[in-house]
Each structure stands twice: as C-alpha cells, then as structure tokens.
N, C-alpha and C positions, 0 to 999 in steps of 0.2 A: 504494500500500500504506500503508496508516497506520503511524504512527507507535506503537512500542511503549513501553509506560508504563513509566514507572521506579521500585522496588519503593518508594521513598518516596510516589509519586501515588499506588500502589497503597494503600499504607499511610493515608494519608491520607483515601480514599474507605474503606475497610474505619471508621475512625474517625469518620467523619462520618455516617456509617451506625447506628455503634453510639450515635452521640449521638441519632440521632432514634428508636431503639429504644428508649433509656431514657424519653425523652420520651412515649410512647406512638404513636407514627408507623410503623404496620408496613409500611403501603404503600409509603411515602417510603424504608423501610428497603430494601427489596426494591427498589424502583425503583434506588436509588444504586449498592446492591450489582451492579446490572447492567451498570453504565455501568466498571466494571473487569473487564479482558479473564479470561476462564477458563482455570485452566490448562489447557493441552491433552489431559493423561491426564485430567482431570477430565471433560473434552468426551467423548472418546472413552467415557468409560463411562457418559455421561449418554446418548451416539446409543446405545449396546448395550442399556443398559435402560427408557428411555425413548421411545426415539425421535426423528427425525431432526424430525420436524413438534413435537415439546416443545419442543426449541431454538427453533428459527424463532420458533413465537407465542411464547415468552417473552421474546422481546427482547434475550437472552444476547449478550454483545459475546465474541466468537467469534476475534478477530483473530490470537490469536496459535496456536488450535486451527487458522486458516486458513494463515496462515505455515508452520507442522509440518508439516501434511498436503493442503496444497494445495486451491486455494480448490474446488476441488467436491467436497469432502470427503464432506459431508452427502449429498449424491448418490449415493455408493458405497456 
C-alpha cells in the first residue's frame, strides 16, 4: 500500500503546480497536480459523474480514494 502524503507534500505539489501555471505550463500544471492523491469524496463524485474509465486514462493518483473504499472501488 503506498505511503500517504503528508498535507505539507500535499501543499507543496499544489504550489509547484501553481508556479508552473503562472509560468505559462498548463500541461506541467495538470501533470503535477496528478501526482497528489484525490480526496476521496472528490473521487467518489468524479466515478458518479464522470466515470470510472475518466479516472483511469487520467492518471489520477487514487490512493487514498483506494484506502477509503477499497482497492476495486472503481469496479463497483
């Protein structure tokens, strides 16, 4: 099971994120923002409106949506 980030790493990526936004780096912005875990209710309503196949190809780091509701979430 991975290891859950701590709200400063969180912190941290949410800021480095926003630096490359300012910068002109949407991609980059979007890539980094991925790479910190989603909250969970966030997840849950992203599979209700989105779907379970938006998660997946988006590359969303999922881990701690997977810790709450167990890893074959997205399955259900």
């Amino acid at each position: 099971m991975p290891q859950t980030m701590t709200l400063d790493e969180k912190l941290t990526i949410s800021n480095r994120a926003l630096d490359l936004l300012d910068a002109g780096d949407r991609e980059g912005y979007r890539r980094l923002l991925r790479t910190a875990p989603m909250p969970p209710y966030l997840a849950k309503v992203m599979k209700e409106k989105m779907g379970s196949d938006y998660l997946i190809r988006g590359g969303w780091n999922l881990s701690e949506a997977e810790a709450e509701f167990g890893p074959d979430w997205l399955n259900r």
